[in-house]
N, C-alpha and C positions, 0 to 999 in steps of 0.2 A: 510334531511333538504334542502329548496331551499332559494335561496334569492330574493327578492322582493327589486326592488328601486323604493324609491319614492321622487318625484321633488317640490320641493318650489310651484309651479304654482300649482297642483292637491291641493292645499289648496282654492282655488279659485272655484271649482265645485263639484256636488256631489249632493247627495239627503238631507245630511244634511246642507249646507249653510245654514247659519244663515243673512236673508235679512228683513235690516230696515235702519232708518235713520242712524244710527253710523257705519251701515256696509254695503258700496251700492256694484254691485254689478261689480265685476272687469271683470268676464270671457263672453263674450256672448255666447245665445245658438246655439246651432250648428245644423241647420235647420230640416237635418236626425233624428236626434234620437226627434222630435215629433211628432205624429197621429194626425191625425183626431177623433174628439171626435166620430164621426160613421157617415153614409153615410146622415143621414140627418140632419148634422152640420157639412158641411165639413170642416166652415172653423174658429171652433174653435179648437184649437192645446193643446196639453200635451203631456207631456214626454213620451217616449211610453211606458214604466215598469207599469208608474203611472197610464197611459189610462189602460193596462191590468189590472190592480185590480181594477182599476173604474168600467170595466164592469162588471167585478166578482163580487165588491158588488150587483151591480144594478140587475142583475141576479140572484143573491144567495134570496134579499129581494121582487124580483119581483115587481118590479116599473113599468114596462110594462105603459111606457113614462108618468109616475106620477111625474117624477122626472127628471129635462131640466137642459142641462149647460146653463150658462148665461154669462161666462166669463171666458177663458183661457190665453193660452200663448198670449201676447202682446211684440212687438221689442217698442225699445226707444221711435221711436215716436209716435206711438201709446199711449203709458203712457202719453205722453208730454198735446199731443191734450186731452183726458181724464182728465187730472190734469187742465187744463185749460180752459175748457169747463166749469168743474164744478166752478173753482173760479168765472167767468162770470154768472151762471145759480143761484149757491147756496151760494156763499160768501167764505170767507176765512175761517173761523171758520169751516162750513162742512165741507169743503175739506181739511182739515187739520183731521178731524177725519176718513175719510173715504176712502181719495186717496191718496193716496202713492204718495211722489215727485218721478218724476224721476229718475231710478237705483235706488230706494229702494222700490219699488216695486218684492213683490212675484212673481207676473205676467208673470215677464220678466224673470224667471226661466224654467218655464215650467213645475214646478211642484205642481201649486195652482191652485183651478176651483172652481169660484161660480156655484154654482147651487140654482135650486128652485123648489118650488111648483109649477108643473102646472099648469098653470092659463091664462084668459087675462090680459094684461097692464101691465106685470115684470119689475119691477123697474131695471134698470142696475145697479146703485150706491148700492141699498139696495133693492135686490129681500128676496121673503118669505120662510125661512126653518125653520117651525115652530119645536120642541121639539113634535110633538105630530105625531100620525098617517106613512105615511110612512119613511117621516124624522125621527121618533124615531126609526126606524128599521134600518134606514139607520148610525146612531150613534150606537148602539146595534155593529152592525160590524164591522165597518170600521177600527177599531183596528190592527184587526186579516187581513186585505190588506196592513198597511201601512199609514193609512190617521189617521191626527188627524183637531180636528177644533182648529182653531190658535189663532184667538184672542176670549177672555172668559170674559166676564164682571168682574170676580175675581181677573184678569191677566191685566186691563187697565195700570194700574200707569208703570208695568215692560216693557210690549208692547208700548206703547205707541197710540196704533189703539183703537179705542173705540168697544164695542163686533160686533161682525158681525158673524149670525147666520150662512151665507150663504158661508162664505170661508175656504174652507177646502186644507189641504197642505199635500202632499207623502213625509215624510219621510223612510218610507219602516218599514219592521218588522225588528228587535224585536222592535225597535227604538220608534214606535209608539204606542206599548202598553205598554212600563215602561213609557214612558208621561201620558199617560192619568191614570196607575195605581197608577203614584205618582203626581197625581193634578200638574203638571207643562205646562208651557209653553216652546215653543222652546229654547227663551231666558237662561231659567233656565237649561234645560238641557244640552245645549249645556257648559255650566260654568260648569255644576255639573261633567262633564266625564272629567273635566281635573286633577280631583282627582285618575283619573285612570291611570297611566303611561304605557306606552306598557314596556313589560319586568319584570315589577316590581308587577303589579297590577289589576286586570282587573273588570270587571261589569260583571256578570254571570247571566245569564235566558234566560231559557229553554232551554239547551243547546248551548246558544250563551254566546262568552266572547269579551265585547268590550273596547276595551283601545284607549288612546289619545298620538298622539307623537306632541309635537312641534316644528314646522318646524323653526329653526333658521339658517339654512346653506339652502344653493343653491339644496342639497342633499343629502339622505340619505338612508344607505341599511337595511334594518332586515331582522331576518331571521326567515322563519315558516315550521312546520314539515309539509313532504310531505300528511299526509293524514287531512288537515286542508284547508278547503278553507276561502276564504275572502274575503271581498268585505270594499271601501275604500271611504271616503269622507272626504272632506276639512270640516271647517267650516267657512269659509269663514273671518277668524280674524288671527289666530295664528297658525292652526296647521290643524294635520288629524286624524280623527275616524276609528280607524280597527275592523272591525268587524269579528268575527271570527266565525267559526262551524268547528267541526271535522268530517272529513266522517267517517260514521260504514264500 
């Protein structure tokens, strides 16, 4: 057995942080752990875990540049000026459906990336990722890296963001295919795992058992058998997602 502590603050970061209006966003990101989406978009950024399965998808479906980011990591003020651009440009109404206030924005994570269909004249606010052709190939996967698409016209009234085709979010595996296998949104899931107590209860597939501890103390230790790795995320409300595998 070893012991693992975990601190009040690691509820604040991670690949599952739950970021919207009710829950902005506490911890900034820490400039190292983002990429370059690739040598000819230097200077849009992602997490680097997230970029590496980004290329993976893009790779595995062969988009051979069918398929462009349009939007990554953004710091505060960047949001600020964006959010306020559009109020000026498209009204309050728009920009209430489609740009995130300030720190509640995904953005400012570094783990959300609009992307699009190749094309001329891409709309920043709402570029084109149709359902069809290599967009649909690129949904076909994305599961199996990590990525789900966040907001879903099904999913408005819980979201609060109107659909947007074009923005997709790394929550990592398994994490991202029990989302999309059980029709949910982030929102939902992130509520649904606190029915899982770490010690008591766990979420099991494919091999992975994920439990929820919440963090009401400054800190806390558990304990996991030496041949089990883990990997940990806050959710940015109340507590942290363990996720677990046993090594063979």
């Amino acid at each position: 057995m070893r012991s693992i502590l975990l601190k009040r603050e690691y509820v604040f970061y991670g690949n599952l942080i739950l970021v919207n209006g009710e829950h902005k966003i506490k911890e900034e990101v820490k400039k190292y752990n983002l990429k370059p989406f690739d040598e000819k978009y230097p200077n849009i950024l992602l997490d680097y875990n997230a970029n590496l399965e980004l290329q993976n998808i893009l790779k595995e479906i062969g988009s051979e540049r069918k398929i462009v980011p349009v939007s990554g990591y953004r710091d505060f003020t960047e949001q600020v000026e964006i959010y306020e651009n559009s109020l000026k440009e498209n009204g309050e109404r728009f920009t209430k459906k489609y740009v995130a206030y300030p720190n509640c924005s995904e953005h400012q994570t570094g783990l959300a990336i609009d992307l699009a269909l190749s094309q001329k004249n891409i709309d920043f606010i709402r570029p084109k990722f149709p359902y069809t052709g290599i967009c649909k190939k690129f949904r076909n996967v994305m599961a199996e890296y990590g990525f789900i698409e966040r907001y879903t016209k099904d999913k408005e009234q819980i979201t609060r963001i109107a659909s947007e085709e074009w923005h997709f979010r790394y929550v990592g595996f398994p994490h991202s295919k029990i989302i999309i296998q059980n029709h949910m949104c982030l929102e939902e899931y992130i509520q649904y795992l606190k029915d899982f107590e770490f010690g008591k209860k766990a979420l099991t597939f494919e091999g992975y058992e994920i439990s929820y501890i919440k963090m009401n103390e400054d800190m806390k230790q558990i304990q996991i058998e030496d041949n089990e790795m883990i990997t940990i995320s806050g959710n940015n409300d109340d507590g942290i997602i363990i996720t677990k595998k046993v090594r063979k």
